[in-house]
mmCIF file of the N, C-alpha and C atoms, coordinates in Angstrom:
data_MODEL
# 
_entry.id   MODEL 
# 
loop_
_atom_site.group_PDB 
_atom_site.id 
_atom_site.type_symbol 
_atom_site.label_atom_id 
_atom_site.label_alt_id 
_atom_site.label_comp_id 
_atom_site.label_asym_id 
_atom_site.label_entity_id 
_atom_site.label_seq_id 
_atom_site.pdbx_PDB_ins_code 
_atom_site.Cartn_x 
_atom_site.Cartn_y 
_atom_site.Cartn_z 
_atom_site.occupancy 
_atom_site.B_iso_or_equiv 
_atom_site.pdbx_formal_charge 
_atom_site.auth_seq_id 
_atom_site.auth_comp_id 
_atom_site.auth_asym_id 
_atom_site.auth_atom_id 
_atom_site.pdbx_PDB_model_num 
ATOM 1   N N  . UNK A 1 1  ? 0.826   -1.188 0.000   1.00 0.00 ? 1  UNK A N  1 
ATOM 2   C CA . UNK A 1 1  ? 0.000   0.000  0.000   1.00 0.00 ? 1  UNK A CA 1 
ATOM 3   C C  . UNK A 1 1  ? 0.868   1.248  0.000   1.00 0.00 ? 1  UNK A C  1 
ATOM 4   N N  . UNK A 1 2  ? 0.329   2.205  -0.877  1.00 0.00 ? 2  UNK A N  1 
ATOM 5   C CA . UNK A 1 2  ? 1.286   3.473  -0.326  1.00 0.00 ? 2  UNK A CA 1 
ATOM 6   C C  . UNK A 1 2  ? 0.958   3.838  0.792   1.00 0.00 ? 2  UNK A C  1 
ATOM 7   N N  . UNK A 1 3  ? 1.857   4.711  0.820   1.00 0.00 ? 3  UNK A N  1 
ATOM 8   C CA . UNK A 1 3  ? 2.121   6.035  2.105   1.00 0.00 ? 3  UNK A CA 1 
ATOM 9   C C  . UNK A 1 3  ? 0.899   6.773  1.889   1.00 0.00 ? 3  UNK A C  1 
ATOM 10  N N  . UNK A 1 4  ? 0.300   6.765  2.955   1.00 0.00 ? 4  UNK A N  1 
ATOM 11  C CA . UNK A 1 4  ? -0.892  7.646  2.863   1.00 0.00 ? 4  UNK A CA 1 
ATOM 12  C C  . UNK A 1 4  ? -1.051  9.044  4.020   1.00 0.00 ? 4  UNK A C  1 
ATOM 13  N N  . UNK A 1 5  ? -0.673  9.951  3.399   1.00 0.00 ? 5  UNK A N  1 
ATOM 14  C CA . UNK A 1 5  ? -0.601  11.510 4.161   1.00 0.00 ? 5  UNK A CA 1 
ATOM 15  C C  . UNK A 1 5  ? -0.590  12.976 3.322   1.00 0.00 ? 5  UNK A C  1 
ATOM 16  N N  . UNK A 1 6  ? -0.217  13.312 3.950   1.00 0.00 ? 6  UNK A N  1 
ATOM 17  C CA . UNK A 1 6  ? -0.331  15.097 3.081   1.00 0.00 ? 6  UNK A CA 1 
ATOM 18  C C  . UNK A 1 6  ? 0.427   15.155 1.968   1.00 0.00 ? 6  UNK A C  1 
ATOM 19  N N  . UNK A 1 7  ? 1.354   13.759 1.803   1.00 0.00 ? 7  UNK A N  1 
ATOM 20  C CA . UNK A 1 7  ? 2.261   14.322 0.409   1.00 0.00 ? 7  UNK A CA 1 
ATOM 21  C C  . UNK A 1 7  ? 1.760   13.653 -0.911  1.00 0.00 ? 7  UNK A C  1 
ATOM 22  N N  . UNK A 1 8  ? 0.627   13.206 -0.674  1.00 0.00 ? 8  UNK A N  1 
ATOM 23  C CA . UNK A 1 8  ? -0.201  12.691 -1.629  1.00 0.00 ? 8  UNK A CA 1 
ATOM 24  C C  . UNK A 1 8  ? -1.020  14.219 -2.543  1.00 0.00 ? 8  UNK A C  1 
ATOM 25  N N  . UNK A 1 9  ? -1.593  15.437 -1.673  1.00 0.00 ? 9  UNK A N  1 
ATOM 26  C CA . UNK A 1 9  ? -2.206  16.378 -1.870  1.00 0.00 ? 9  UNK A CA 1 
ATOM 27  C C  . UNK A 1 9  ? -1.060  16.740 -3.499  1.00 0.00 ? 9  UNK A C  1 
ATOM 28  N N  . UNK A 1 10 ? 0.160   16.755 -3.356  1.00 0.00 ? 10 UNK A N  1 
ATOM 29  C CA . UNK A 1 10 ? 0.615   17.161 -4.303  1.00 0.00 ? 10 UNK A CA 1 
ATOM 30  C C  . UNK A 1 10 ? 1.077   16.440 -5.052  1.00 0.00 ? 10 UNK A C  1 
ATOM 31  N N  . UNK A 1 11 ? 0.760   14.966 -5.429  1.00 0.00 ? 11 UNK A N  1 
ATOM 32  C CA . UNK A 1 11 ? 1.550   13.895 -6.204  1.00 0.00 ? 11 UNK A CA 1 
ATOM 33  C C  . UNK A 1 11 ? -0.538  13.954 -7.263  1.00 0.00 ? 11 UNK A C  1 
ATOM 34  N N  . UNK A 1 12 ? -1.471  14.125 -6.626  1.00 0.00 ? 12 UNK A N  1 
ATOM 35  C CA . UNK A 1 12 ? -2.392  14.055 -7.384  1.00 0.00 ? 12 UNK A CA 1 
ATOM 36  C C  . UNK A 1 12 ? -3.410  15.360 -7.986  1.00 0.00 ? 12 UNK A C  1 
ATOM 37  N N  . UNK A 1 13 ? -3.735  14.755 -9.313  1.00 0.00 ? 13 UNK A N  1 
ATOM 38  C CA . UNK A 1 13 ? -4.882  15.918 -9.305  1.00 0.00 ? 13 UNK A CA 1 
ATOM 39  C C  . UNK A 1 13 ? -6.125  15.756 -8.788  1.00 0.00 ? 13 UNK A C  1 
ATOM 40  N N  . UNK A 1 14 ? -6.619  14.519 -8.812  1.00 0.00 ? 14 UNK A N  1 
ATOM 41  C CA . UNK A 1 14 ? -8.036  14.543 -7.829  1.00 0.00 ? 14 UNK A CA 1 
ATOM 42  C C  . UNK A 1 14 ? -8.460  12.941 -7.378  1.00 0.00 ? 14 UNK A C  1 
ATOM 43  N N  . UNK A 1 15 ? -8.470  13.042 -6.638  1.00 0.00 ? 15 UNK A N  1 
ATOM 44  C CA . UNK A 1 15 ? -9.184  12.022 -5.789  1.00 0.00 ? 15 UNK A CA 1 
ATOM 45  C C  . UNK A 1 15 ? -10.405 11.691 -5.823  1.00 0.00 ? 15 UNK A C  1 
ATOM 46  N N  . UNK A 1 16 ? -11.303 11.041 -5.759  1.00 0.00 ? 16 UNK A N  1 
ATOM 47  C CA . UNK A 1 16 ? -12.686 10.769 -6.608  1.00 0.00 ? 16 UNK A CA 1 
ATOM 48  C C  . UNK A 1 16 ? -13.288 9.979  -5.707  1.00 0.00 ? 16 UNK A C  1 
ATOM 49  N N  . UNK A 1 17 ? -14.381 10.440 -4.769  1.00 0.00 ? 17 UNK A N  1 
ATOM 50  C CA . UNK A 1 17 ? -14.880 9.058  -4.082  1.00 0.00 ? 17 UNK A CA 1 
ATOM 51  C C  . UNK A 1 17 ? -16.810 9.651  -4.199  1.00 0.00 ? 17 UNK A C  1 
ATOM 52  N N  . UNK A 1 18 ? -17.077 8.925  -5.017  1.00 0.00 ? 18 UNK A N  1 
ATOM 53  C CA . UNK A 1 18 ? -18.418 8.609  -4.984  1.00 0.00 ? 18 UNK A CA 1 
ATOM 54  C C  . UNK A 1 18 ? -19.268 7.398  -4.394  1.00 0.00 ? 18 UNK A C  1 
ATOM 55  N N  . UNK A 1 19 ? -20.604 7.700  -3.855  1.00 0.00 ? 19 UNK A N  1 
ATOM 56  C CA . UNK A 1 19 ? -21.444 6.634  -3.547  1.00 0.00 ? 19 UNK A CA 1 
ATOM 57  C C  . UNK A 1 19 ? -22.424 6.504  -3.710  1.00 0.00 ? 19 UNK A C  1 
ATOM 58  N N  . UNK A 1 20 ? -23.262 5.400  -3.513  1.00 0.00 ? 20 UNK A N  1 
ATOM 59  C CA . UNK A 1 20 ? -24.812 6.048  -3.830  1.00 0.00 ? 20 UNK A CA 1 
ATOM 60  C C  . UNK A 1 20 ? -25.275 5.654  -2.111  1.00 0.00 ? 20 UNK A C  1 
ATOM 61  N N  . UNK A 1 21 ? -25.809 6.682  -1.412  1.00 0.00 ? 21 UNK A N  1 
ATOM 62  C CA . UNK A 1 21 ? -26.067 6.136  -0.355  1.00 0.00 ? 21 UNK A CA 1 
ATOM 63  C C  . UNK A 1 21 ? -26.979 5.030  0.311   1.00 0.00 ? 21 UNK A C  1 
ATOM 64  N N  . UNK A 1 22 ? -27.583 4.328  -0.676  1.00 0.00 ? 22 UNK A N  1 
ATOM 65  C CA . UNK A 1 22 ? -28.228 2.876  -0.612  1.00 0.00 ? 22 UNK A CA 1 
ATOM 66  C C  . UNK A 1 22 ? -27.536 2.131  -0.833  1.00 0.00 ? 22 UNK A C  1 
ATOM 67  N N  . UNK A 1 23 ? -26.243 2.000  -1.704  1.00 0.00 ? 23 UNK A N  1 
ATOM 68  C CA . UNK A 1 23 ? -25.236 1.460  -1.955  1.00 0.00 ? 23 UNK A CA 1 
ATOM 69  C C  . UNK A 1 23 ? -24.740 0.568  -0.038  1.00 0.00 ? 23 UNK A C  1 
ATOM 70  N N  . UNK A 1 24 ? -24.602 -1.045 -0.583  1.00 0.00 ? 24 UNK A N  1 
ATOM 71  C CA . UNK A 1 24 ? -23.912 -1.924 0.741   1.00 0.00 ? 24 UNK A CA 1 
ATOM 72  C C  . UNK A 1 24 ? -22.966 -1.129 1.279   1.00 0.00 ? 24 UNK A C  1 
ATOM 73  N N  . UNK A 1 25 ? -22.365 -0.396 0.455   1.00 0.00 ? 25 UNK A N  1 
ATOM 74  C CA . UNK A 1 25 ? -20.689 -0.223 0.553   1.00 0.00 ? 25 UNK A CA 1 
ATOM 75  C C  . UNK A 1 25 ? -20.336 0.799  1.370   1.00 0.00 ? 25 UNK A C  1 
ATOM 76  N N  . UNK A 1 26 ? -21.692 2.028  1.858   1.00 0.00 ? 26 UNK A N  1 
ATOM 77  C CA . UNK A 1 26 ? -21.452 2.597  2.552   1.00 0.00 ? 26 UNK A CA 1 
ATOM 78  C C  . UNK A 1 26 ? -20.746 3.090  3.797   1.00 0.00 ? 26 UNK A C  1 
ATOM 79  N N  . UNK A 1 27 ? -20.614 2.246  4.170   1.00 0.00 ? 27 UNK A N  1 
ATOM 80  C CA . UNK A 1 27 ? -19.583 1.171  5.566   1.00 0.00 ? 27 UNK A CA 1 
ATOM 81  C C  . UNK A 1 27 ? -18.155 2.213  4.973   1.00 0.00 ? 27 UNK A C  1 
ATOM 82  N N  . UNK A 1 28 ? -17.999 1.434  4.215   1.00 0.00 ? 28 UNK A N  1 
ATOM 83  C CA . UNK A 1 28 ? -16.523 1.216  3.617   1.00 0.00 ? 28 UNK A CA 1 
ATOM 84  C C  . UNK A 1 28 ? -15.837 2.308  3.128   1.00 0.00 ? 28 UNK A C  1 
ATOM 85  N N  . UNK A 1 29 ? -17.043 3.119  2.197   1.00 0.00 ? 29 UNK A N  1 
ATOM 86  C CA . UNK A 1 29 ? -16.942 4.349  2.006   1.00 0.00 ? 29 UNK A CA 1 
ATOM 87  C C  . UNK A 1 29 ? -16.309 4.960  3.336   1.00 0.00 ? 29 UNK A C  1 
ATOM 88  N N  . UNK A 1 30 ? -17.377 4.918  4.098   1.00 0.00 ? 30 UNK A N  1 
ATOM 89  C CA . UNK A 1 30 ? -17.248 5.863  5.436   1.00 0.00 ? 30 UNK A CA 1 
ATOM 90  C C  . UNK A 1 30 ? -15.849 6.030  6.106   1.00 0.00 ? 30 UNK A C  1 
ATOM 91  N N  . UNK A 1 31 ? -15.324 4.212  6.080   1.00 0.00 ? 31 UNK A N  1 
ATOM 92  C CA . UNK A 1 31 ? -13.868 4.273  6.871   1.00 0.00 ? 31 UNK A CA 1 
ATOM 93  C C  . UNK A 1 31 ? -12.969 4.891  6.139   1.00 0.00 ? 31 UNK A C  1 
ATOM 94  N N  . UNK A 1 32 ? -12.675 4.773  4.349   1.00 0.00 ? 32 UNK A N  1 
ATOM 95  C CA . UNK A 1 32 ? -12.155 4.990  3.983   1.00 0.00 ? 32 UNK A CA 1 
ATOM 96  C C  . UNK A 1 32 ? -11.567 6.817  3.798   1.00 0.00 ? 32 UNK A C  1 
ATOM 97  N N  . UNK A 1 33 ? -13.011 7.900  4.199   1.00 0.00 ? 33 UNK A N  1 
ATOM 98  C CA . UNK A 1 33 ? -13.038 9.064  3.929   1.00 0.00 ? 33 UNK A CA 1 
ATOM 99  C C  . UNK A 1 33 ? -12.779 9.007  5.279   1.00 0.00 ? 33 UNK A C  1 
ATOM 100 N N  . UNK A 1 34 ? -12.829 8.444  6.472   1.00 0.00 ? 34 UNK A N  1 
ATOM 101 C CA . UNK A 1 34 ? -12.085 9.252  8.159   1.00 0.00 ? 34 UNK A CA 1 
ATOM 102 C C  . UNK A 1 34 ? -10.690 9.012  7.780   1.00 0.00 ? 34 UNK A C  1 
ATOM 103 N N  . UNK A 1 35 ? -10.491 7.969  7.059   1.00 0.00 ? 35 UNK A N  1 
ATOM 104 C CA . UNK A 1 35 ? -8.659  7.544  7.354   1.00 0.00 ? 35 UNK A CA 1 
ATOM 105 C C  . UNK A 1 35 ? -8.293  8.650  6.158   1.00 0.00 ? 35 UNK A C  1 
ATOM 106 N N  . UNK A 1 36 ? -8.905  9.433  5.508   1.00 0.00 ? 36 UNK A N  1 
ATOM 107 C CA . UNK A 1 36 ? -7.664  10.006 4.503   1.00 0.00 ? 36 UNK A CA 1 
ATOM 108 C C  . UNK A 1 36 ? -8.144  11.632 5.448   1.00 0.00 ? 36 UNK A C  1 
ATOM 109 N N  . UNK A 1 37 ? -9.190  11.631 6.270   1.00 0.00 ? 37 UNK A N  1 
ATOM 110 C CA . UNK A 1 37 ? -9.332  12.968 6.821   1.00 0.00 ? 37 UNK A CA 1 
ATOM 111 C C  . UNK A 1 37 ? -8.431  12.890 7.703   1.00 0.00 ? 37 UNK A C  1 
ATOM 112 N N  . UNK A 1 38 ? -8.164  11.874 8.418   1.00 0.00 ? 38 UNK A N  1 
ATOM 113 C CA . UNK A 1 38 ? -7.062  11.796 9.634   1.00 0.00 ? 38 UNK A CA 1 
ATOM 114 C C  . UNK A 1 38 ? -5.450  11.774 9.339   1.00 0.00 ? 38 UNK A C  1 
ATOM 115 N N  . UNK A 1 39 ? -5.439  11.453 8.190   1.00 0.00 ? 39 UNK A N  1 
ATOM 116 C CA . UNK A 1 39 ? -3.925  11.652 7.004   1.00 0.00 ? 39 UNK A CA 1 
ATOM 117 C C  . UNK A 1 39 ? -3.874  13.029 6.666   1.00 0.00 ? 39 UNK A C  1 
ATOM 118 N N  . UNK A 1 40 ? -5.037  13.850 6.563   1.00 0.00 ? 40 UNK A N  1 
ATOM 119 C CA . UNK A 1 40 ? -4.690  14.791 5.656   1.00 0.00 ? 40 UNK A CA 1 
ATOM 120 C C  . UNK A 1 40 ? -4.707  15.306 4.044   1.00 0.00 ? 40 UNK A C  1 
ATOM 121 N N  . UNK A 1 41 ? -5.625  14.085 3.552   1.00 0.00 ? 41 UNK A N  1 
ATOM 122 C CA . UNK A 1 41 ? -5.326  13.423 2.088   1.00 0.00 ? 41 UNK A CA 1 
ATOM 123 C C  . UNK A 1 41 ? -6.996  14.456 1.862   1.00 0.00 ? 41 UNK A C  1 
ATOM 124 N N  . UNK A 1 42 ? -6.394  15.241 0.564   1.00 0.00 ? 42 UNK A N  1 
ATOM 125 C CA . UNK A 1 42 ? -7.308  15.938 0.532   1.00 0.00 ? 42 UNK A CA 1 
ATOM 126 C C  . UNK A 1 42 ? -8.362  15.282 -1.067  1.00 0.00 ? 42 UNK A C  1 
ATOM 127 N N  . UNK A 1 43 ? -10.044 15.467 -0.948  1.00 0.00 ? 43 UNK A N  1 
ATOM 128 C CA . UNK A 1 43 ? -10.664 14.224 -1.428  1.00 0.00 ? 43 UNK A CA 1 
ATOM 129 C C  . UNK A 1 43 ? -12.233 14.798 -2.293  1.00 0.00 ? 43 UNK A C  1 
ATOM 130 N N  . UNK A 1 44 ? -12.174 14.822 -3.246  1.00 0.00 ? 44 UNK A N  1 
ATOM 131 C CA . UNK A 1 44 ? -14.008 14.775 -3.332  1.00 0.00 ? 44 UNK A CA 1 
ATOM 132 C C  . UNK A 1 44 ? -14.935 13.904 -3.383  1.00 0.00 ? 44 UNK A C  1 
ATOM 133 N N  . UNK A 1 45 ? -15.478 14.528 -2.985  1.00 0.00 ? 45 UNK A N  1 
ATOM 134 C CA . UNK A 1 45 ? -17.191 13.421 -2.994  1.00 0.00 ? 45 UNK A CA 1 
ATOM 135 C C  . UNK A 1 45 ? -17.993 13.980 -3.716  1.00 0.00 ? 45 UNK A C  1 
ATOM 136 N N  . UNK A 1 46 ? -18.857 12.949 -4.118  1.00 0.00 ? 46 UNK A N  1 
ATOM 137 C CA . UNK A 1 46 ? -20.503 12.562 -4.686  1.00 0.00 ? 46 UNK A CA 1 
ATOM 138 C C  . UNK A 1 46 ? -21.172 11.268 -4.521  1.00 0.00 ? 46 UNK A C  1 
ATOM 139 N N  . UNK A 1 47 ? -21.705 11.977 -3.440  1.00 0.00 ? 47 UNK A N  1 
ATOM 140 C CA . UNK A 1 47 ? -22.564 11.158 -2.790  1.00 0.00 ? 47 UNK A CA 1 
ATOM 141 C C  . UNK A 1 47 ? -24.385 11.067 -3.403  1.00 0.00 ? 47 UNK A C  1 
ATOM 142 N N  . UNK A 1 48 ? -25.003 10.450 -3.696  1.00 0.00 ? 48 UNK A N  1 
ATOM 143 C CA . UNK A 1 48 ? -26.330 10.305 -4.308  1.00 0.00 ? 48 UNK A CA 1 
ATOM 144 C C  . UNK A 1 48 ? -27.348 9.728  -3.686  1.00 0.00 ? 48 UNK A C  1 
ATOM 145 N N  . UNK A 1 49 ? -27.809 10.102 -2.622  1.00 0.00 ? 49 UNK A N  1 
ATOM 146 C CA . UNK A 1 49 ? -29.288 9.575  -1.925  1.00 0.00 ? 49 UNK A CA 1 
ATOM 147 C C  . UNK A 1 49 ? -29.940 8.596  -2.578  1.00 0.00 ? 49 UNK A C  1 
ATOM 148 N N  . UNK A 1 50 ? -30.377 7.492  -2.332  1.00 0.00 ? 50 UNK A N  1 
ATOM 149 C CA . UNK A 1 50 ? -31.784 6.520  -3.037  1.00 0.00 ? 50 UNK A CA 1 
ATOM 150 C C  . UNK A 1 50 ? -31.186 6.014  -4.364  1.00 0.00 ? 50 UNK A C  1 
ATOM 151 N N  . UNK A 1 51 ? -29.693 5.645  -4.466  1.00 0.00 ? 51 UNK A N  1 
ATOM 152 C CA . UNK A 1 51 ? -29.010 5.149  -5.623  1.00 0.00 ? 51 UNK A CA 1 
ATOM 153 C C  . UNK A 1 51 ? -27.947 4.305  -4.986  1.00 0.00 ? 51 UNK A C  1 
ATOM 154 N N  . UNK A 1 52 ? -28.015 2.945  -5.450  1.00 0.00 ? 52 UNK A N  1 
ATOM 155 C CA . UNK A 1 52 ? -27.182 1.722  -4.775  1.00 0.00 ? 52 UNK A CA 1 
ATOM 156 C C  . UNK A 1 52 ? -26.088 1.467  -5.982  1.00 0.00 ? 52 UNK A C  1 
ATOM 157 N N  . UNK A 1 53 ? -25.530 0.628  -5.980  1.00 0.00 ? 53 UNK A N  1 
ATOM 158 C CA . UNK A 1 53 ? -24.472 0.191  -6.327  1.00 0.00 ? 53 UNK A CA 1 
ATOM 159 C C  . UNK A 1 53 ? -24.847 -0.318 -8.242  1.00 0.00 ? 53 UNK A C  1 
ATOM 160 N N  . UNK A 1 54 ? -25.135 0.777  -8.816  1.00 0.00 ? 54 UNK A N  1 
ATOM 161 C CA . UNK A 1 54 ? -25.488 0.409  -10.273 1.00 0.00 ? 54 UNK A CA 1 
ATOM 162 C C  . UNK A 1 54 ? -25.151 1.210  -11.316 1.00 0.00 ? 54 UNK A C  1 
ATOM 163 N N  . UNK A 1 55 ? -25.739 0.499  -12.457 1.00 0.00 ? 55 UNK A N  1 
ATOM 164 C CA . UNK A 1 55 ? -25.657 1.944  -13.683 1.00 0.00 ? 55 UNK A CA 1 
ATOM 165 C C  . UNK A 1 55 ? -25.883 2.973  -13.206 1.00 0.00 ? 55 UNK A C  1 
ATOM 166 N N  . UNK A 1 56 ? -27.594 3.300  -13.128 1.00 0.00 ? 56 UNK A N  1 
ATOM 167 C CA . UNK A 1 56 ? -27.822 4.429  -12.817 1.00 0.00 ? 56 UNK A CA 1 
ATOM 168 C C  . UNK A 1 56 ? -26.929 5.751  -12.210 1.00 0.00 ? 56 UNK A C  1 
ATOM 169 N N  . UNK A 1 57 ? -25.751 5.276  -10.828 1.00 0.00 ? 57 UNK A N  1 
ATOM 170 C CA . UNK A 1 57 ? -25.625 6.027  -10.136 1.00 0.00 ? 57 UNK A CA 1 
ATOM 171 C C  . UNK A 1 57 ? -24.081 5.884  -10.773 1.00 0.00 ? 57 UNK A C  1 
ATOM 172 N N  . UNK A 1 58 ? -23.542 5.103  -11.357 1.00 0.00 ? 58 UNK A N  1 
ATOM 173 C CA . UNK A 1 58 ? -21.997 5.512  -11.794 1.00 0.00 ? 58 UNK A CA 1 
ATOM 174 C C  . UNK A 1 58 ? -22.475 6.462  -13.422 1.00 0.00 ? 58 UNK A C  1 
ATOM 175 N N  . UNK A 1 59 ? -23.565 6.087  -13.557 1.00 0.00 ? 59 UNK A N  1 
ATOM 176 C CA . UNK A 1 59 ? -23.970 6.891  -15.125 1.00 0.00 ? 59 UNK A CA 1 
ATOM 177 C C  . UNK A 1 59 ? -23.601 8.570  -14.202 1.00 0.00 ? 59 UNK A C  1 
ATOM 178 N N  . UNK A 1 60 ? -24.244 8.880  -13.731 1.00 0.00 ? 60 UNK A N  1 
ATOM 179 C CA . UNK A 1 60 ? -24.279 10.204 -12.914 1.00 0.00 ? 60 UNK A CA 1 
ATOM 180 C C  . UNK A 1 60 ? -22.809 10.643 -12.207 1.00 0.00 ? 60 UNK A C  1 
ATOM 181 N N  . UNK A 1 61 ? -22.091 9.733  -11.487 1.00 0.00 ? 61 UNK A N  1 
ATOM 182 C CA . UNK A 1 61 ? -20.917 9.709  -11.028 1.00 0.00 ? 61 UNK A CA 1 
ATOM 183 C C  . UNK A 1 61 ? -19.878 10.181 -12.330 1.00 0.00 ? 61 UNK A C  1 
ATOM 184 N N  . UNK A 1 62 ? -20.182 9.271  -13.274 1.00 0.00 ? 62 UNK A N  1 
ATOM 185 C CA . UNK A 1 62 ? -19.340 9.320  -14.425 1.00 0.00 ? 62 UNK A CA 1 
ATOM 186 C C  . UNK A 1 62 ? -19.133 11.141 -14.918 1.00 0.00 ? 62 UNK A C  1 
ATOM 187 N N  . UNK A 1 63 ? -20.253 11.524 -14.728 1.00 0.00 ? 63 UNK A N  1 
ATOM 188 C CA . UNK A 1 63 ? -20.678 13.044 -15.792 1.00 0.00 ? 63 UNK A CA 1 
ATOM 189 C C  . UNK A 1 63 ? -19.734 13.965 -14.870 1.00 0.00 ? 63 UNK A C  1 
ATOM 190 N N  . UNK A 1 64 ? -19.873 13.700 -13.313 1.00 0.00 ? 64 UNK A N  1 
ATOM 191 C CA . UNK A 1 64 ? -19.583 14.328 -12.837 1.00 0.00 ? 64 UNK A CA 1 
ATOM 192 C C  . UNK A 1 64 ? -17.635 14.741 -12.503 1.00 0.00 ? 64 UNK A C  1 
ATOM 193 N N  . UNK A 1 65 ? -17.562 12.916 -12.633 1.00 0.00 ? 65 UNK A N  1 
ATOM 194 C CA . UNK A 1 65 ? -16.208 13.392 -12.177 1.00 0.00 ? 65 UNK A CA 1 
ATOM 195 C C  . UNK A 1 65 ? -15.582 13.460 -13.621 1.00 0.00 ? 65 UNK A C  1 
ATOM 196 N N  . UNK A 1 66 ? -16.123 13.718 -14.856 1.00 0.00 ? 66 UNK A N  1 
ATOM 197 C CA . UNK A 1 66 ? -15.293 13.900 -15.693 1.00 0.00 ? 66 UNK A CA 1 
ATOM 198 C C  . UNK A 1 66 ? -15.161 15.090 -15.855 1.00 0.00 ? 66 UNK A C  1 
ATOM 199 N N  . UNK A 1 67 ? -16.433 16.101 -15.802 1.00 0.00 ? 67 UNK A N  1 
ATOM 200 C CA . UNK A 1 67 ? -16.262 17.690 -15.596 1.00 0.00 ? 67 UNK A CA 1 
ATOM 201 C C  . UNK A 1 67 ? -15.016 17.801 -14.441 1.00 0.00 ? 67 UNK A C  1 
ATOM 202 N N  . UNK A 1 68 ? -14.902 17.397 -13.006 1.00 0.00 ? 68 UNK A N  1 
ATOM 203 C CA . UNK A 1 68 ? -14.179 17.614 -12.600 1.00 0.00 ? 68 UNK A CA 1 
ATOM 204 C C  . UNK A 1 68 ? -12.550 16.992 -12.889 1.00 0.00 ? 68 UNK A C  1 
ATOM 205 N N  . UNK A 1 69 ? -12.650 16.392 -13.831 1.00 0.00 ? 69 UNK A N  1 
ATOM 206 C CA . UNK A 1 69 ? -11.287 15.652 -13.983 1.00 0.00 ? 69 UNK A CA 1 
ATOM 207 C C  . UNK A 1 69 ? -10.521 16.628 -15.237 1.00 0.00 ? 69 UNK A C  1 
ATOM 208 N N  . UNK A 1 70 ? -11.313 17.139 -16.056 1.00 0.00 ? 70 UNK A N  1 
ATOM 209 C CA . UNK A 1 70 ? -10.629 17.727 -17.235 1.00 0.00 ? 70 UNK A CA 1 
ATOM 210 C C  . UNK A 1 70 ? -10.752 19.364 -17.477 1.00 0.00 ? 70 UNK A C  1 
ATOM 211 N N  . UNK A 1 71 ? -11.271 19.895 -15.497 1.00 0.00 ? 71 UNK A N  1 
ATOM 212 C CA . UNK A 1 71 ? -11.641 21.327 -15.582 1.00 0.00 ? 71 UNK A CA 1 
ATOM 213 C C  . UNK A 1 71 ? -10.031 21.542 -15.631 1.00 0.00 ? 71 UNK A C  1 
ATOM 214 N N  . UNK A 1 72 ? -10.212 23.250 -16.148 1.00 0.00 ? 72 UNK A N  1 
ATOM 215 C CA . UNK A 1 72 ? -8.425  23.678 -16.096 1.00 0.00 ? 72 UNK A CA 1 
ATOM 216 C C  . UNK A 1 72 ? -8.259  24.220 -14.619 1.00 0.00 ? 72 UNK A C  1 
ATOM 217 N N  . UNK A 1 73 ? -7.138  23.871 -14.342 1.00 0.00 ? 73 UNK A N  1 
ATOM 218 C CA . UNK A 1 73 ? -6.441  24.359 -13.241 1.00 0.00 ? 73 UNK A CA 1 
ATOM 219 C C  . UNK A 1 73 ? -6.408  25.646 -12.989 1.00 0.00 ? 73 UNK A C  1 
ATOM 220 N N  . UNK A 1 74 ? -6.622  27.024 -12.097 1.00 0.00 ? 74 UNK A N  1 
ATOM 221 C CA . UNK A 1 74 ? -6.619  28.276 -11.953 1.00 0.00 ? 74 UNK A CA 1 
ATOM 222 C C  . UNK A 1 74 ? -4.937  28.493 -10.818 1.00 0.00 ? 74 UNK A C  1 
# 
C-alpha cells in the first residue's frame, strides 16, 4: 500500500470518491473518507441519496467526475 498523508495532496490531481447512499458499501466508504481525513489526504465526494451500487448512479458519477477531472487548473 502506499504512504498515505499530506504528500499525496501534491503527487495528485483529484481524488474521486463517490457513492450512492443505498449502496452496501457505505460502511466502507465511510472508513475509507475518516482515514484520509485523519492523514490529511485531501478528497471529493458525490454522494447520491436513493441510488445503490449500479448503472444508474456511476452513469451520474461518471458526468460528474469527468467535468471535474478535465476542468483547467486556476
Amino acid at each position: 500500500y502506499p504512504v498515505v498523508g499530506p504528500e499525496l495532496n501534491n503527487r495528485m490531481h483529484l481524488l474521486y470518491l463517490g457513492v450512492g447512499k443505498a449502496d452496501g458499501l457505505v460502511e466502507s466508504d465511510d472508513s475509507i473518507r475518516k482515514m484520509l481525513d485523519e492523514h490529511g489526504v485531501k478528497y471529493v465526494t458525490h454522494d447520491l441519496p436513493d441510488y445503490g451500487h449500479d448503472w444508474n448512479f456511476w452513469r451520474l458519477a461518471l458526468q460528474d467526475f469527468s467535468v471535474r477531472l478535465f476542468k483547467t487548473a486556476n
